[in-house]
C-alpha positions as CSV (number, residue, x, y, z in Angstrom):
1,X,32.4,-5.7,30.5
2,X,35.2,-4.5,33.3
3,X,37.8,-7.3,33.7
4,X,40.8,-7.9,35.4
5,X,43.8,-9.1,33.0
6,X,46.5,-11.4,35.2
7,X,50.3,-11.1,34.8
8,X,50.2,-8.5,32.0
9,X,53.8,-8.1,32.1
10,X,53.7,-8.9,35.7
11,X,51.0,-6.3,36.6
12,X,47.1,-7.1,37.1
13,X,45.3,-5.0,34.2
14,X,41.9,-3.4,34.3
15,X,40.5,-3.4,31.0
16,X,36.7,-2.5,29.4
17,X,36.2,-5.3,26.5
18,X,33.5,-6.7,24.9
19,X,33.6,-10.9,25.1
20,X,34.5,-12.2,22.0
21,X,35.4,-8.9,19.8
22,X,39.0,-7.8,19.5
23,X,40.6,-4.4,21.4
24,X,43.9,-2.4,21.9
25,X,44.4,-1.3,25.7
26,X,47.7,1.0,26.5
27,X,48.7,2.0,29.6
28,X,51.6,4.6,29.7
29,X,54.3,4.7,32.0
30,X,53.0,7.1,33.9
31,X,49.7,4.8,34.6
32,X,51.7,1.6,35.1
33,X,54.8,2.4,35.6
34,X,56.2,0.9,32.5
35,X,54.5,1.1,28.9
36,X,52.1,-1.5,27.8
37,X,50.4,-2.7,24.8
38,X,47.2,-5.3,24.9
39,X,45.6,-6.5,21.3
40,X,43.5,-9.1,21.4
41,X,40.3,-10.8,22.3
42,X,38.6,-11.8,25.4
43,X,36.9,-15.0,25.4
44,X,35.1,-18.2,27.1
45,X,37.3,-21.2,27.6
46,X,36.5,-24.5,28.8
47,X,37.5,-25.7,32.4
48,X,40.0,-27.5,30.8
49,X,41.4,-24.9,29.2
50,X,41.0,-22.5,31.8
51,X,42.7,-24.3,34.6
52,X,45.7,-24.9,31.8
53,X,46.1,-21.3,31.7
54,X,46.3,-20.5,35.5
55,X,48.6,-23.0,36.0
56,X,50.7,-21.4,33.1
57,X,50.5,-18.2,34.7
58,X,51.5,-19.2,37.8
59,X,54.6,-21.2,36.6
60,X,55.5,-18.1,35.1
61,X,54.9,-15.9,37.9
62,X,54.3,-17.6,41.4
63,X,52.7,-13.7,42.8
64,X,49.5,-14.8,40.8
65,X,48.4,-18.0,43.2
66,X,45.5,-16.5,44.2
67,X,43.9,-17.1,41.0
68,X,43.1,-20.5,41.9
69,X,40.4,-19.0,43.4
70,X,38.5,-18.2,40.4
71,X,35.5,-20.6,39.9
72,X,32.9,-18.4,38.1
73,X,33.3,-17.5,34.7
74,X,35.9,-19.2,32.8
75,X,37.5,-16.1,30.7
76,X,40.8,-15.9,28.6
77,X,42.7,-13.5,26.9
78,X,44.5,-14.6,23.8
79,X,46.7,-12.1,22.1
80,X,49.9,-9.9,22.4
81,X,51.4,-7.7,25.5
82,X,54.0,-5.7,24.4
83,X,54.0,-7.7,20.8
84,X,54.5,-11.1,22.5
85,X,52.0,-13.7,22.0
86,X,50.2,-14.7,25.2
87,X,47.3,-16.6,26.9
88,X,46.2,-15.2,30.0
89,X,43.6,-15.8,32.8
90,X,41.0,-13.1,33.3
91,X,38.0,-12.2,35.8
92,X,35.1,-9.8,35.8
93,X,34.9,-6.7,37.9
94,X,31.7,-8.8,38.9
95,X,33.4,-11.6,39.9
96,X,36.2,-10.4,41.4
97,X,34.4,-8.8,43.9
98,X,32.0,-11.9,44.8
99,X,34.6,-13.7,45.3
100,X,36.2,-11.2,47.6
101,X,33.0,-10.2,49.7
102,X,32.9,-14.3,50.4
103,X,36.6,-14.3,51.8
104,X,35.8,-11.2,54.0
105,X,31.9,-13.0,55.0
106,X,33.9,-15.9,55.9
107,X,36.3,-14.3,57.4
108,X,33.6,-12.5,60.4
């Protein structure tokens, strides 16, 4: 599955994963500008938990509002950027664009 990884050391990762089963992503500094390291697993979370984590990430990075806006699948990822230990909010190439082709049919 294609997802979308938010506030990966400030940056909005694409990353192929299989729900549930752990992986290693790194993009150079070349790709992104600055080298990163993802380990970890991509799971379902509760609403609960879910909205917890955007809220997190938005405390810690106010760019990622927008996120809010999630409401289908409920995905985390729980592991390490860059060796620190993180919990972030994540969306489905899928998703994503649903929600993004209703914004631009709402929009006309």
């Amino acid at each position: 599955m294609k997802v979308f990884i938010y506030n990966v050391d400030g940056l909005t990762t694409p990353v192929e994963v299989e729900l549930g089963l752990p992986f290693k992503f790194r993009c150079t500094e070349e790709e992104c500008g600055r080298e990163i390291v993802i380990e970890g697993i991509v799971r379902l979370a509760s609403e609960e938990e879910f909205t917890r984590t955007i809220e997190d990430t938005i405390a810690e990075n106010s760019d990622f509002k927008k996120i809010r806006e999630i409401t289908a699948k409920m995905l985390i990822f729980e592991g390490k950027v860059n060796g620190r230990e993180v919990r972030l909010p994540v969306e489905s190439f899928d998703d994503f664009a649903k929600r993004f082709l209703d914004e631009v049919l709402v929009l006309r």
